[in-house]
PASEBA-1860 file (N, C-alpha, C; in nm, 3 decimals):
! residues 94
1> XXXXXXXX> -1.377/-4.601/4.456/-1.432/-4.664/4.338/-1.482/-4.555/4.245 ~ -1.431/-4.573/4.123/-1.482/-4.461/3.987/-1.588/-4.504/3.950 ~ -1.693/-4.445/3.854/-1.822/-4.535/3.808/-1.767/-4.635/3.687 ~ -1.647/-4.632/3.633/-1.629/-4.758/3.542/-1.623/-4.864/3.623 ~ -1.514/-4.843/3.754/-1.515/-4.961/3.840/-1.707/-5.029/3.880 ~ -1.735/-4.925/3.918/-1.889/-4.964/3.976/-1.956/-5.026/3.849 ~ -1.949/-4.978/3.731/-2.005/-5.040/3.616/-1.971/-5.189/3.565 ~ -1.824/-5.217/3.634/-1.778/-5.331/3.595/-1.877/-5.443/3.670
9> XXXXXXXX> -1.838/-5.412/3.841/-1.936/-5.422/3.980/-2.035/-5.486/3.921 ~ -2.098/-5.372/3.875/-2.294/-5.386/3.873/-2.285/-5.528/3.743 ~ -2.207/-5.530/3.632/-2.215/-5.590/3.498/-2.211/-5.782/3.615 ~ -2.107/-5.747/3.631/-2.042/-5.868/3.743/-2.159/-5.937/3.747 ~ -2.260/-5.840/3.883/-2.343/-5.903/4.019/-2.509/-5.924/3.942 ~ -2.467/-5.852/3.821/-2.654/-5.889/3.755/-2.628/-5.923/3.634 ~ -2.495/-6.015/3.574/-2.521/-6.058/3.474/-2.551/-6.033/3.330 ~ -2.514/-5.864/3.337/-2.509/-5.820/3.208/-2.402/-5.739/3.169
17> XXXXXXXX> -2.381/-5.706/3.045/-2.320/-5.634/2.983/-2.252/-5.490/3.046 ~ -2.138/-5.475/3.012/-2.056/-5.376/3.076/-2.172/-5.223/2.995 ~ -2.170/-5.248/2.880/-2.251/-5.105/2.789/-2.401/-5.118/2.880 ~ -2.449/-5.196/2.910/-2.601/-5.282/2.940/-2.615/-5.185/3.091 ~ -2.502/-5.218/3.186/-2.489/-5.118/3.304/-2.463/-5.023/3.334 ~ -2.376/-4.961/3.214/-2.340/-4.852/3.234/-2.492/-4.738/3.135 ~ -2.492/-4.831/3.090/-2.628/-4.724/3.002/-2.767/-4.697/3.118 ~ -2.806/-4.830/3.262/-2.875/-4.812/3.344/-2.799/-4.715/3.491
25> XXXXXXXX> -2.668/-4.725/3.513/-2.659/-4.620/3.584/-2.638/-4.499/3.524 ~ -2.649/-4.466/3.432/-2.599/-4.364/3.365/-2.741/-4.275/3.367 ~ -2.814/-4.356/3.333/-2.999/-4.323/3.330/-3.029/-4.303/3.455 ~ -2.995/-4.407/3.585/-3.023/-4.375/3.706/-3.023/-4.224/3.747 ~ -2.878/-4.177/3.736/-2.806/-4.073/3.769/-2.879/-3.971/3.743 ~ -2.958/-4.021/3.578/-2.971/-3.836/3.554/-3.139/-3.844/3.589 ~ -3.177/-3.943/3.597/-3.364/-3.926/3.646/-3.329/-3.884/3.808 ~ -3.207/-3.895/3.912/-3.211/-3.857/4.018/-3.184/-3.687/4.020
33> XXXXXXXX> -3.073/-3.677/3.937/-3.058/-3.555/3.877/-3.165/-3.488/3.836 ~ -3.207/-3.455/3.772/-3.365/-3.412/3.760/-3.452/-3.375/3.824 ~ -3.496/-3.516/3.918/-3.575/-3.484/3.983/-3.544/-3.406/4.086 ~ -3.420/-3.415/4.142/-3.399/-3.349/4.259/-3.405/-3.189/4.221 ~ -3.325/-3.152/4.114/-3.327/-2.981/4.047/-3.446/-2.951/4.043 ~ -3.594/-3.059/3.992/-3.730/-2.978/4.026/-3.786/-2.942/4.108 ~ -3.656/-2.988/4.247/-3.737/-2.942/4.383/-3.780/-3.111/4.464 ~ -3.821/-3.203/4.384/-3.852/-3.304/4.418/-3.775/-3.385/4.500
41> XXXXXXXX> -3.849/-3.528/4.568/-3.710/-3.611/4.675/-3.714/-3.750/4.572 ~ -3.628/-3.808/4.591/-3.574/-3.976/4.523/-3.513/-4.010/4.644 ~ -3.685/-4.124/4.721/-3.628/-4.193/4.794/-3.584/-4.294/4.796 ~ -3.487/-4.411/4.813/-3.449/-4.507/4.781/-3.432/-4.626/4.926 ~ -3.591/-4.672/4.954/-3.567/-4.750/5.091/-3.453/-4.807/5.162 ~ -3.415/-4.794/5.278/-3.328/-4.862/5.326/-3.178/-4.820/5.269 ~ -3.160/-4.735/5.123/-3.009/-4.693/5.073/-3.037/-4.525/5.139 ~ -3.125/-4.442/5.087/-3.162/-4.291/5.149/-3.216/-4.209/5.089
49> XXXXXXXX> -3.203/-4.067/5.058/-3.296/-4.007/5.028/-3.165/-3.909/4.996 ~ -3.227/-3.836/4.828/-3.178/-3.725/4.771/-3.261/-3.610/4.788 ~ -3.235/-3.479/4.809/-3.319/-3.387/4.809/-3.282/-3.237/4.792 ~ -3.316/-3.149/4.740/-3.248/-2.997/4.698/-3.338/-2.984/4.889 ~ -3.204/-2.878/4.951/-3.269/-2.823/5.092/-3.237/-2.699/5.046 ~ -3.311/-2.604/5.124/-3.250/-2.437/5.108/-3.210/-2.407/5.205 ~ -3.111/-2.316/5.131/-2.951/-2.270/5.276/-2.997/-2.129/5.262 ~ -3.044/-2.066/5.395/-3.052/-1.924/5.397/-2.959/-1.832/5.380
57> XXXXXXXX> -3.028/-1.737/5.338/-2.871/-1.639/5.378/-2.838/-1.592/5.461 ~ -2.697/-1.541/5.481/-2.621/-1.530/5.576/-2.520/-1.465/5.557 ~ -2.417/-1.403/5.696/-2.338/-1.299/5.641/-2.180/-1.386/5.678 ~ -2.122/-1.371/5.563/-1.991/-1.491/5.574/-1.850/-1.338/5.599 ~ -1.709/-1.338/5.624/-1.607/-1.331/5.597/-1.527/-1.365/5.479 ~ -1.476/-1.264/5.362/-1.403/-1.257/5.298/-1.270/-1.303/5.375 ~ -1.243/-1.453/5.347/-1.078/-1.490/5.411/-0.966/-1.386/5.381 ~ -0.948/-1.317/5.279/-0.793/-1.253/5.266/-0.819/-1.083/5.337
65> XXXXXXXX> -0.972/-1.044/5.318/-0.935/-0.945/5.391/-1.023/-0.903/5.518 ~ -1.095/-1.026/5.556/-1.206/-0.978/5.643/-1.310/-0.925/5.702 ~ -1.342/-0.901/5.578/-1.447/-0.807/5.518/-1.546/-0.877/5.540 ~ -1.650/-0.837/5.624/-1.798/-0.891/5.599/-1.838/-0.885/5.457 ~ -1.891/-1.003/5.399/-1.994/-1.045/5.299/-2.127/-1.075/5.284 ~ -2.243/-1.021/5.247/-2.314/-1.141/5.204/-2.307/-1.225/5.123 ~ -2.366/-1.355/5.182/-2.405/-1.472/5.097/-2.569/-1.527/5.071 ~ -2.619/-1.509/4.956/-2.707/-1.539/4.944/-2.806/-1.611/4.929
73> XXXXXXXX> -2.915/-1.682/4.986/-2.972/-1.780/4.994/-2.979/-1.837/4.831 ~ -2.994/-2.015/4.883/-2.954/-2.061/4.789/-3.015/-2.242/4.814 ~ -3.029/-2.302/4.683/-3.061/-2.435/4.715/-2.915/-2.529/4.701 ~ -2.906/-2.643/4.767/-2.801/-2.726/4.729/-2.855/-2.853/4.749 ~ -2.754/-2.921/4.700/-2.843/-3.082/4.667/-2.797/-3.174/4.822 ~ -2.875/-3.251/4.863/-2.861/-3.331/5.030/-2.844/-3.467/4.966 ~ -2.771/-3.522/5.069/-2.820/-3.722/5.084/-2.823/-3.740/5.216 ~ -2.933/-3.841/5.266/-2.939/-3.890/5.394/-2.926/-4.031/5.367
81> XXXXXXXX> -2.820/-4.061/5.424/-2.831/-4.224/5.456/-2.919/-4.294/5.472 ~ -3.020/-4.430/5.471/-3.086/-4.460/5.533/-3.036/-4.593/5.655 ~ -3.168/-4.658/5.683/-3.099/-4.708/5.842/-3.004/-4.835/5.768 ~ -3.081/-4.907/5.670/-2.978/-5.010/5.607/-2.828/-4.975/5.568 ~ -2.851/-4.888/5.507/-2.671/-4.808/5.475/-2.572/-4.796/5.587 ~ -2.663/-4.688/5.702/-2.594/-4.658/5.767/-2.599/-4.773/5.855 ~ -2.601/-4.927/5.882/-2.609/-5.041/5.976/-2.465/-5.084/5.880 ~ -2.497/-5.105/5.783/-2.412/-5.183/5.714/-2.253/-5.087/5.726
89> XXXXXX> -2.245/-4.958/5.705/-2.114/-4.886/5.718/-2.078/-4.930/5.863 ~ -2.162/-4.896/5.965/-2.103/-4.940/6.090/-2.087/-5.059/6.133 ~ -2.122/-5.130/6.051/-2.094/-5.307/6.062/-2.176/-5.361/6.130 ~ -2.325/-5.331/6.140/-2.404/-5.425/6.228/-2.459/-5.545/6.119 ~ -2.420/-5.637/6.191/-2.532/-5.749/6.070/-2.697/-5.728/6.070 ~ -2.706/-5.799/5.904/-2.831/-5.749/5.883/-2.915/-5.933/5.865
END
């Protein structure tokens, strides 16, 4: 699913406007965006939790010539499932 599809989705299941949903996930996106780049978490009960983790550094392999590298510590952005998500992917009823 693309976010137009999901925008159609969301317009569908709450009754509003295709511009109306796409202007609230669009907003969603970037207040999660945000917050997460300040370091901060966006937890979302029962769906999961966004969060910047830090990846230490470490010494990687150049693939073509095998060359030890460093790689340097660094933040990247996480999602954890939560238990509702992950019940519902594995099909337990809720």
């Amino acid at each position: 699913m693309n976010k137009g599809e999901l925008v159609d989705k969301i317009a569908e299941k709450a009754s509003v406007t295709k511009k109306d949903a796409d202007l609230v996930l669009s907003t969603l996106l970037d207040v999660i965006l945000d917050t997460v780049a300040s370091g901060d978490k966006v937890t979302l009960v029962g769906f999961g939790t966004f969060e910047a983790r830090d990846r230490q550094a470490r010494e990687g392999r150049n693939p073509s010539t095998g060359e030890p590298i460093k790689i340097p510590a660094t933040k990247v952005p996480a999602f954890s499932a939560g238990k509702s998500f992950k019940d519902k992917v594995v099909g337990k009823a809720e």
